[in-house]
VOGU-3710 file (C-alpha; in Angstrom, 3 decimals, decimal comma):
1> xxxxxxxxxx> -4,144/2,532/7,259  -0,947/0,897/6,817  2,973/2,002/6,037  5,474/1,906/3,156  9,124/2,390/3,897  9,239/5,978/4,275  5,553/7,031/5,114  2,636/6,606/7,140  -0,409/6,359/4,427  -4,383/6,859/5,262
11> xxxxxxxxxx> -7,371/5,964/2,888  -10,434/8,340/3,288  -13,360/5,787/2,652  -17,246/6,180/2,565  -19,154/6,066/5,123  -21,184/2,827/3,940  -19,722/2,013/0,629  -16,379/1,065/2,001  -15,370/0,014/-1,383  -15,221/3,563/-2,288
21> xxxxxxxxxx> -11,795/5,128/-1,806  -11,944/9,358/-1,318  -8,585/9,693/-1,151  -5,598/9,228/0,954  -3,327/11,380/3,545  0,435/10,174/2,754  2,922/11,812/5,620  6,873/10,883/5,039  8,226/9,250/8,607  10,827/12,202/8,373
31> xxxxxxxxxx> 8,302/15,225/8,786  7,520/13,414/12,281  9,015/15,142/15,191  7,764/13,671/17,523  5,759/9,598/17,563  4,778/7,968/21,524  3,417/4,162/21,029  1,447/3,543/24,144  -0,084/0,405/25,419  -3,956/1,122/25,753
41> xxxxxxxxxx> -6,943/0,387/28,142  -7,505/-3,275/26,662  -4,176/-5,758/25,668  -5,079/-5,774/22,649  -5,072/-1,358/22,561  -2,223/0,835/20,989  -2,320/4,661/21,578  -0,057/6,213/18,946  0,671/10,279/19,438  2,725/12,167/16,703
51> xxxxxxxxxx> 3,907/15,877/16,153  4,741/17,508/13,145  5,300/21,355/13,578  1,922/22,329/15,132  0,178/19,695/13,872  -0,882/16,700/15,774  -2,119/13,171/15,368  -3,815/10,320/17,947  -4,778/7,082/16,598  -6,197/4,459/18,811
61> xxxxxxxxxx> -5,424/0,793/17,037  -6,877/-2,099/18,165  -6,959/-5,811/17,178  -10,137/-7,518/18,332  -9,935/-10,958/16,355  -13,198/-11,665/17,873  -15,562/-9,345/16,304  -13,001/-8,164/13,428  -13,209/-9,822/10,056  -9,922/-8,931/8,809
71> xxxxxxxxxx> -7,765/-11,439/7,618  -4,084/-10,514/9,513  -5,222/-7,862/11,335  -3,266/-8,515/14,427  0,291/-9,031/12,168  -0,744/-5,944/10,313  -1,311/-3,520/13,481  1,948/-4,987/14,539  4,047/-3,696/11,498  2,695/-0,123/11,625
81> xxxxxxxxx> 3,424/-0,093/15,331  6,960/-1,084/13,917  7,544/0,946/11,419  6,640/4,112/12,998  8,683/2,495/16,552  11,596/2,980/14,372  10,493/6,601/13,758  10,402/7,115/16,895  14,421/6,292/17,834
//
């Protein structure tokens, strides 16, 4: 998952071949009605809600440096929390 300037963008992966892209779900920040950013369970836990029309989306983010692998992961959950923030106002 991460953001561009104007949209929210989601690759569909494999189930164990990871490497293998299916697709991806691009949404434009402006076809959001509605985004909530939510601190979670866990410190390390963002709850992000968001409306568009009828449709709706929850996505739990979290940044566990201790059992992720992920180079950045922490600055990177930051920036989409950002980005869609900014949606948001």
């Amino acid at each position: 998952m991460g953001v561009t300037e104007k949209s929210l963008v989601i690759a569909v992966l494999e189930t164990f071949d990871i490497s293998h892209i299916y697709g991806k779900i691009c949404i434009p920040f402006n076809q959001f009605d509605e985004v909530k950013i939510k601190k979670g369970l866990v410190p390390s836990q963002r709850i992000i809600k968001m409306k568009s029309g009828k449709t709706k989306l929850k996505l739990s983010l979290v940044n566990n440096t201790i059992t992720a692998k992920v180079k950045d992961q922490k600055l990177g959950m930051q920036k989409i929390c950002e980005a869609l923030e900014k949606v948001a106002k």
